[in-house]
C-alpha positions in Angstrom: 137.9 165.0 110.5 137.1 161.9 107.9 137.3 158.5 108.8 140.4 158.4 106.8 142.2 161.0 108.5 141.4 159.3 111.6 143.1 156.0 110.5 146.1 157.6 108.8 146.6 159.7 112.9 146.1 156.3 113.7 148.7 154.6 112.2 151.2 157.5 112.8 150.6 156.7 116.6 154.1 156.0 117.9 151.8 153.1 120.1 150.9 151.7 117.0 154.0 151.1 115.3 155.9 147.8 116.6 158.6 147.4 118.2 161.5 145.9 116.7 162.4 143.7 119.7 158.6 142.4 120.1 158.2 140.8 124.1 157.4 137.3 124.2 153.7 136.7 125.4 155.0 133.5 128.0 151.9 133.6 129.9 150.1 132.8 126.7 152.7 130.3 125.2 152.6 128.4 128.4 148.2 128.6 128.3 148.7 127.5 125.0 151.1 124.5 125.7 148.9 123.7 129.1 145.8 123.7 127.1 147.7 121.2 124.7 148.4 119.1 127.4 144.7 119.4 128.9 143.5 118.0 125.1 145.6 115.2 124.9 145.1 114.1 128.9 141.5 114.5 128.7 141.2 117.0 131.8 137.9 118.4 130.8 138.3 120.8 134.2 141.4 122.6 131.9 138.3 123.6 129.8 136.4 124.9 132.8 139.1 127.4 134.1 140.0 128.6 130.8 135.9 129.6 130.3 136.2 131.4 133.3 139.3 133.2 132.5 137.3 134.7 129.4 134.3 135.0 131.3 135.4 137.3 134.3 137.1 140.2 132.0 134.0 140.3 130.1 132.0 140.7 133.1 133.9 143.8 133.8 133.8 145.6 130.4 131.2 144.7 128.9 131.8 143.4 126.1 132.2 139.6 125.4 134.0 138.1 122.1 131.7 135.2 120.1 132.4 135.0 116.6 132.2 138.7 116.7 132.1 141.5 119.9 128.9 141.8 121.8 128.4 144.4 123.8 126.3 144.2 126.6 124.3 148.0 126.4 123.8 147.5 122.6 122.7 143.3 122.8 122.0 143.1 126.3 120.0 139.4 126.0 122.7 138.1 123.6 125.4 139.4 125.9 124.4 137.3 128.4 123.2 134.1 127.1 127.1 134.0 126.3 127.8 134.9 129.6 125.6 132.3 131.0 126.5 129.7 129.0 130.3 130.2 129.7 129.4 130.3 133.2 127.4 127.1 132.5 130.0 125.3 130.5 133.4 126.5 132.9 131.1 124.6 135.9 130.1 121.6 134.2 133.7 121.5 133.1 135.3 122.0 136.5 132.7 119.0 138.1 133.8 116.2 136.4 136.5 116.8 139.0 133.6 115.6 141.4 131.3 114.1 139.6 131.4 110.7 137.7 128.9 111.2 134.4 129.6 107.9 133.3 127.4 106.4 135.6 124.6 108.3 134.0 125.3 106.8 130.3 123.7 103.8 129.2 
């Protein structure tokens, strides 16, 4: 079967088709709105637990989105440097909780 075929199955899928009466996606409107809030309070530790909500799914499949997917058995180092890093970024986030840095800036 071509590539083509495979989309036009595809797209006959009755899963890939919407529905007319879409669901609303709350639990991302209100991430969304909370994440607004976080920017304009200043409550770097929002930042943190948001990292590790996309860190912890990614950790089980993975695959991890930057820019563009990664996936970790065909880029294993990039995979996780990202990982790391989000890792890195969601805990220095979440310690300004307990942790003044201003005291270390001049």
């Amino acid at each position: 079967m071509s590539k083509s075929q495979r989309l036009r199955n595809l797209s006959n899928h009755p899963k890939a088709v919407p529905k007319s009466g879409t669901s609303i996606k709350w639990r991302t409107i209100i991430a969304l709105v909370l994440m607004y809030i976080a920017l304009i309070m200043d409550w770097q530790w929002a930042w943190g637990i948001l990292f590790l909500l996309w860190v912890i799914p990614d950790l089980l499949s993975g695959v991890t989105y930057f820019v563009e997917p990664v996936e970790k058995k065909t880029s294993p180092f990039l995979y996780w440097v990202i990982i790391i890093s989000w890792i890195l970024m969601a805990l220095y986030s979440i310690s300004v909780l307990f942790i003044d840095y201003d005291q270390f800036y001049y």
